[in-house]
FIPA-434749 format. One record per atom (N, C-alpha, C, O, CB): x, y, z. Coordinates in pm, whole numbers, plus 50000, padded with zeros to 5 digits. Each point is the difference from the previous one (the first is absolute). Last residue first. Glycine has a CB too. Layout:
// residues N
XYZ ...
// end
This chain:
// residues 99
278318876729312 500235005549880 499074999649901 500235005249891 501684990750163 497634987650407 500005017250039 499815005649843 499235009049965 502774992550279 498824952249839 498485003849993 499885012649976 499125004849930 500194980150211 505404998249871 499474998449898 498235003349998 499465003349894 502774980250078 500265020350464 500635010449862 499304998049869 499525009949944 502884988650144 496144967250264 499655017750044 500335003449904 499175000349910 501185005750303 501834958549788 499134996449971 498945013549979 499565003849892 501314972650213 503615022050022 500074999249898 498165000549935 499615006149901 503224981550149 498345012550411 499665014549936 500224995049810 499385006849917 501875013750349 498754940949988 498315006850004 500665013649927 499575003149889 498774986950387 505024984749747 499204990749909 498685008750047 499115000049915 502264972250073 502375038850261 500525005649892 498674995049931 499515010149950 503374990450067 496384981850373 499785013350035 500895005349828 499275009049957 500674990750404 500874956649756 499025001350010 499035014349938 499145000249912 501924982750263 503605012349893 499824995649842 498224998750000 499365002849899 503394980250056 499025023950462 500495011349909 499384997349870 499235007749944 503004995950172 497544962550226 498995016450000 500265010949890 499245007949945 500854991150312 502824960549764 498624995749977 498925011550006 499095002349920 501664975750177 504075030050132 499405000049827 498824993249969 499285009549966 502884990149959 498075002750520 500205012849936 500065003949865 499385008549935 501524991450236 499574956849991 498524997950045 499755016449915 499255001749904 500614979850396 504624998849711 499314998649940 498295005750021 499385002249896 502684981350076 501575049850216 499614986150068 499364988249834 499705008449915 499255008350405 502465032649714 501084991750121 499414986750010 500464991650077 500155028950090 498895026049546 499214987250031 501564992250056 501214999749975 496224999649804 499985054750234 500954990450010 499664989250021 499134996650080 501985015949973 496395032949752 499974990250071 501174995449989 500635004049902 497294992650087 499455052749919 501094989649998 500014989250082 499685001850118 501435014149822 495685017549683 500184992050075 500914991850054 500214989449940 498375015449986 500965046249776 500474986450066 499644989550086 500685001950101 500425010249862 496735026949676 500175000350101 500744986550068 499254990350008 498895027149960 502765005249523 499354992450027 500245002250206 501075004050045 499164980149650 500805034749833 500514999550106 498865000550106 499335009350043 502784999949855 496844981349639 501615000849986 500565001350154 501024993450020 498945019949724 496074953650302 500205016249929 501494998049987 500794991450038 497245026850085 498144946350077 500595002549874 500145012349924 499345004449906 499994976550100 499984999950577 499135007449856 500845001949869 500865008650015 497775006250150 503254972150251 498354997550057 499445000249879 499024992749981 500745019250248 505654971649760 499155014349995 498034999750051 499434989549973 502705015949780 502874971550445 498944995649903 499035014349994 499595007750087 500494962749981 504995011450111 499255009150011 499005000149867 500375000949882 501465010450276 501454954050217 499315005849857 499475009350041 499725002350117 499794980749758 504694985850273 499235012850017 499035002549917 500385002049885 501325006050192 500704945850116 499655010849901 499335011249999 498834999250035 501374985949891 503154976250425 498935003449934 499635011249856 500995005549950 498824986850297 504224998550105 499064988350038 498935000849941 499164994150068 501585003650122 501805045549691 500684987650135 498614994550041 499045006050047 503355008050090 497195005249363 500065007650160 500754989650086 500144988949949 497395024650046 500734996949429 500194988450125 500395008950120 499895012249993 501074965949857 495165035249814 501905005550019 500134986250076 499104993250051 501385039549999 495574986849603 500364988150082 501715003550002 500885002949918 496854976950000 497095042749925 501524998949991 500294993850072 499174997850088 501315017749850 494694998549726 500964990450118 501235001350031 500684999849897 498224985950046 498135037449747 499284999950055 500674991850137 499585001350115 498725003449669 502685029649774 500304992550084 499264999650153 499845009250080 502114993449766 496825005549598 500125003850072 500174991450152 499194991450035 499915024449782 500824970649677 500765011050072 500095010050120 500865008750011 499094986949808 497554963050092 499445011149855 500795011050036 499465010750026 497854984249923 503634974350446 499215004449924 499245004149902 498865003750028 501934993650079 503844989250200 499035010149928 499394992349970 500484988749989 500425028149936 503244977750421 498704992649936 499105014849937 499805010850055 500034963650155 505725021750011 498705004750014 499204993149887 500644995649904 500105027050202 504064976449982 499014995350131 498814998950010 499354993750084 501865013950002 500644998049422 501135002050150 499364991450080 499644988649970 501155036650040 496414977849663 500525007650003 500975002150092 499875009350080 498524994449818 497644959849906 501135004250104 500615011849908 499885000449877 500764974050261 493875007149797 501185008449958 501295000450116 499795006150105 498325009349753 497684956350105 500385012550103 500844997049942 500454988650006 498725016950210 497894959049754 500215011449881 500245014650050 499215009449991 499204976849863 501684967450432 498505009949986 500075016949858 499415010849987 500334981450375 503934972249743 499034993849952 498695007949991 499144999449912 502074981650166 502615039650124 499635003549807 499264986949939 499764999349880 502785015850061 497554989650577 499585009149914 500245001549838 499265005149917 500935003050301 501304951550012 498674998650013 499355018949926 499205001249907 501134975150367 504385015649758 499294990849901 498734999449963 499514999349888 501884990750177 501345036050298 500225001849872 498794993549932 498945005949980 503624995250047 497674984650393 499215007049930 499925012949883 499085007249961 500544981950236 503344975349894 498744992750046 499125015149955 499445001949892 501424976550351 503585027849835 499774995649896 498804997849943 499715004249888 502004990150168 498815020950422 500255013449887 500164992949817 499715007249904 502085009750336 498064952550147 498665004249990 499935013249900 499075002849925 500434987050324 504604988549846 499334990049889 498885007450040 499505001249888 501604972950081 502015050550288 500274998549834 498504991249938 499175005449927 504104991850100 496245005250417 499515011649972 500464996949801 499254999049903 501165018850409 498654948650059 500925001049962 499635010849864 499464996349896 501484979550233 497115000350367 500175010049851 501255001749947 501015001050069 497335012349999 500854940450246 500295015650026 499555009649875 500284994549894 501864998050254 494924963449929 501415000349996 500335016649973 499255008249948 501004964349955 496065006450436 500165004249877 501604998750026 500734998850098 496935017449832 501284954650433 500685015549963 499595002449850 500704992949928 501605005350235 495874960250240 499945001449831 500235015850020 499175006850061 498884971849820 499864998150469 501904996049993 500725003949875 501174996949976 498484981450153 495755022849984 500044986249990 501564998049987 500674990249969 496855005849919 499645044750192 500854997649849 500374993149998 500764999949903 499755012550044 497234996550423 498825004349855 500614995849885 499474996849894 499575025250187 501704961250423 500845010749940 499054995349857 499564989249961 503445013850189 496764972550291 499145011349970 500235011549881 499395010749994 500334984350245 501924952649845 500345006950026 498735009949983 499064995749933 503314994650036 497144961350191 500075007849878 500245014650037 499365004850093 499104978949786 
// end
C-alpha cells in the first residue's frame, strides 16, 4: 500500500469564472447589494471582487464605513472560497450586533 495521503486522488483544477459566479450568488444570497464588482450593505460598500490570472481578488472592508479600512485576499483554490464566504458571514454577523 502506497504511502501517499491522497490515495492517487487530484482535487479538480479551479476554475476562477464559475467560482466568481458561485460567489456572485452566495453573496446576494446573504442580502448584499451588487454594484458592479462591489457588494454593499445599507449602502455602504463592504466587498469587491475582481477576477485576476488563475483566481479572484478581493478586497473586504474590516468595519462598515463610507470609506472603509481594506482587507485583501485572493481566492485560488475552492477551500479559499469556503473561507471567504466563511469570514464574509461572521463580519456580516459582527456588523449587525455593532448596529
Amino acid at each position: 500500500m502506497p504511502d501517499d495521503p491522497d490515495f492517487g486522488f487530484a482535487p479538480p483544477p479551479f476554475n476562477a469564472d464559475n467560482a466568481l459566479v458561485q460567489l456572485k450568488r452566495s453573496l446576494r444570497d446573504l442580502q448584499l447589494a451588487e454594484r458592479g464588482q462591489a457588494y454593499e450593505l445599507r449602502g455602504k460598500r463592504v466587498l469587491e471582487l475582481a477576477p485576476e490570472a488563475g483566481g479572484i481578488a478581493v478586497k473586504m472592508a474590516r468595519k462598515r464605513a463610507l470609506t472603509p479600512e481594506w482587507d485583501r485576499l485572493r481566492v485560488d483554490s475552492a477551500v479559499a472560497q469556503r473561507k471567504l464566504l466563511d469570514e464574509v458571514k461572521k463580519r456580516l454577523a459582527r456588523w449587525e450586533q455593532e448596529d
